[in-house]
KEVO-550768 format. One record per residue: x, y, z of N, C-alpha, C in turn; residue number from 1; residue in three letters. Coordinates in steps of 0.1 Angstrom, whole numbers, plus 5000, padded with zeros to 4 digits. Layout:
BEGIN
   nX   nY   nZ  caX  caY  caZ   cX   cY   cZ  nr rest
    X    Y    Z    X    Y    Z    X    Y    Z NUM  ALA
...
***
This chain:
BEGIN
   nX   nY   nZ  caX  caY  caZ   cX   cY   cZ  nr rest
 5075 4771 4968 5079 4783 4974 5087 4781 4986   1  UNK
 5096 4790 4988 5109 4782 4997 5102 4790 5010   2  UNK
 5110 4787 5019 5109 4793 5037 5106 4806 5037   3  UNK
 5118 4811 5031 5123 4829 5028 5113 4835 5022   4  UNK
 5108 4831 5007 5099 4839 5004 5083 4835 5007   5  UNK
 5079 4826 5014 5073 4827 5023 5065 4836 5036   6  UNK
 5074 4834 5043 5077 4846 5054 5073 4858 5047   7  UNK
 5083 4863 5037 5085 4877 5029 5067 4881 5025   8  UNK
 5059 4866 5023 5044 4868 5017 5039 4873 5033   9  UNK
 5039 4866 5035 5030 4868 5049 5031 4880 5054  10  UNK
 5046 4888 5054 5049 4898 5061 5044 4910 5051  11  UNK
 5041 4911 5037 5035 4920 5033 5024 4918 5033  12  UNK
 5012 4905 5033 4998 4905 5036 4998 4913 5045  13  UNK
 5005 4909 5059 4999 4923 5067 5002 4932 5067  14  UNK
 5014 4938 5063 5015 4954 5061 5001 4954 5053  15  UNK
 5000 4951 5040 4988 4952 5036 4973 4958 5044  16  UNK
 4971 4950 5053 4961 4949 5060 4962 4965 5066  17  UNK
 4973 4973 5070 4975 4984 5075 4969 4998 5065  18  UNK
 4962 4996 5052 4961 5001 5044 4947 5011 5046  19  UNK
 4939 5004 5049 4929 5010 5057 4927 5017 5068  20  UNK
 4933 5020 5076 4936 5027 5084 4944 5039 5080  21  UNK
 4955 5036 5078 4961 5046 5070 4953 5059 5058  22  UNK
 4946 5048 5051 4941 5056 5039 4931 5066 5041  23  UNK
 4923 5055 5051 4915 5068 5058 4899 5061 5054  24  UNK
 4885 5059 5057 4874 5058 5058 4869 5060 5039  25  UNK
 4876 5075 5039 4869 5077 5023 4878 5067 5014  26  UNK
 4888 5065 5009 4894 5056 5002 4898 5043 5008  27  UNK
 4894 5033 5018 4895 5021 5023 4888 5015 5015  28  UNK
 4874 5020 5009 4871 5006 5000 4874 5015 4987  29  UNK
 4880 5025 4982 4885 5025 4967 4895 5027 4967  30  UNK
 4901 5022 4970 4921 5017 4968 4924 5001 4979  31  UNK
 4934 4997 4974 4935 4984 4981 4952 4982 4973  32  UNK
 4958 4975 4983 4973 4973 4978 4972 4963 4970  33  UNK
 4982 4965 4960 4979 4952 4948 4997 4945 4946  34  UNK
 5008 4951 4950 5019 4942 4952 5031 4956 4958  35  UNK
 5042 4949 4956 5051 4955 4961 5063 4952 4950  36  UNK
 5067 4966 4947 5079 4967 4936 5090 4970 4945  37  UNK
 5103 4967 4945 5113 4973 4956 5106 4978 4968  38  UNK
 5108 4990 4968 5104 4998 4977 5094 5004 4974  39  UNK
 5086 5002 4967 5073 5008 4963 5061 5000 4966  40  UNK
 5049 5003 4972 5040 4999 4973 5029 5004 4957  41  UNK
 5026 4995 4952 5014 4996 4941 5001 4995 4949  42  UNK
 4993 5003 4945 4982 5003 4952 4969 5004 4936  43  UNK
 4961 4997 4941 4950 4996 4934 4938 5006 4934  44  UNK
 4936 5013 4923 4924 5023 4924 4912 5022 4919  45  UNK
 4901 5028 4924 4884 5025 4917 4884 5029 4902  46  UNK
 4893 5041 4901 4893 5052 4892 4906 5061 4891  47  UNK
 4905 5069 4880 4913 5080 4880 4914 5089 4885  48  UNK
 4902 5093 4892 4900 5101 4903 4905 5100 4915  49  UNK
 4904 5086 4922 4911 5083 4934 4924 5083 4934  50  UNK
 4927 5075 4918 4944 5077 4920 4948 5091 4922  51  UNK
 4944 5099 4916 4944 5114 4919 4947 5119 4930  52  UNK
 4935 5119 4938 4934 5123 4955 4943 5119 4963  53  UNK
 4949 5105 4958 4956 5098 4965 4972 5103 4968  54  UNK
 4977 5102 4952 4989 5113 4948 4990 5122 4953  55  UNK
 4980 5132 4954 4980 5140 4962 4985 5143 4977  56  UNK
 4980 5129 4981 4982 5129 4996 4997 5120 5000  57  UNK
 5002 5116 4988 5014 5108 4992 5023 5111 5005  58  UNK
 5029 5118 5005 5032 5122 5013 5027 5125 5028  59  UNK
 5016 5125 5028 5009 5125 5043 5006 5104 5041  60  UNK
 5003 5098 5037 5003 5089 5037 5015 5079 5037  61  UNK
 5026 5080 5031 5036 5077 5038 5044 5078 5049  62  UNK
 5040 5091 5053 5043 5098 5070 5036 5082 5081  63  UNK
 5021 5088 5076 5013 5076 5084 5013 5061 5081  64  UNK
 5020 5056 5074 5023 5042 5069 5035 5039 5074  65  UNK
 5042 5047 5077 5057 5048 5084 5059 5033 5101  66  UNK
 5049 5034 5109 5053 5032 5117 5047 5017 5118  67  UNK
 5032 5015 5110 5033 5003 5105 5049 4993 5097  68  UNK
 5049 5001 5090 5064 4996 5081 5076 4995 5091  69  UNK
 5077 5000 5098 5089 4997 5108 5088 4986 5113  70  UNK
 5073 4984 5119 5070 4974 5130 5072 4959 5123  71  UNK
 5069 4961 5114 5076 4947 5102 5084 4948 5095  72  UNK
 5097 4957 5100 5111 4954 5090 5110 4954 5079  73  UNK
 5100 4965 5075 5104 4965 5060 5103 4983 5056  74  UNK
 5106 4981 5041 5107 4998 5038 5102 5001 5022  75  UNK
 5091 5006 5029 5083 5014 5017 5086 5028 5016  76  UNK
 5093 5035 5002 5095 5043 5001 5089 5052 4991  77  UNK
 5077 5049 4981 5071 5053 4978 5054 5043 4973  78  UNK
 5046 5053 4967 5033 5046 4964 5028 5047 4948  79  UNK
 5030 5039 4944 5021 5043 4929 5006 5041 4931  80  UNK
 4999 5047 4924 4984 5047 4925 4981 5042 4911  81  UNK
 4972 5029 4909 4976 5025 4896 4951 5020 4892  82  UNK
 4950 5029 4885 4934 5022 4884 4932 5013 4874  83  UNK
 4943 5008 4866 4941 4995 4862 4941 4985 4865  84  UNK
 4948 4985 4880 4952 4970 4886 4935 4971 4896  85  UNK
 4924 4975 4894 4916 4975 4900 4906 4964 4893  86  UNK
 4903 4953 4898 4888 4946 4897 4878 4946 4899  87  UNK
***
């Protein structure tokens, strides 16, 4: 793994880490970020249900994911909610 995509790992572990906070108390332990497509954050869900609520909230959730994402030079522009990528 070279320098560049290195760094690139590290710097979305922690946006990562920002996910809990953001999501909120009720879905911190049923969703968890599972990678990053372009500009899309994939997020991991318990169920169909949470992917649900979640979609729901996209948009208030991106608002509040916003300033994390700045603060590391990067740009998430949307979220998939996916309950298959969940273990």
């Amino acid at each position: 793994m070279g320098q560049k995509e290195f760094k690139k790992a590290i710097t979305r572990n922690n946006l990562y880490k920002f996910w809990g906070k953001v999501a909120g108390e009720k879905f911190a332990h049923k969703s968890k970020p599972y990678s990053m497509i372009g500009t899309t954050m994939v997020i991991a869900c318990e169920n169909a249900i949470v992917a649900q609520e979640l979609t729901l909230r996209k948009t208030q959730l991106l608002v509040k994911f916003e300033p994390y994402v700045k603060s590391l030079k990067l740009s998430v522009k949307d979220f998939h909610f996916d309950p298959k990528k969940w273990d």
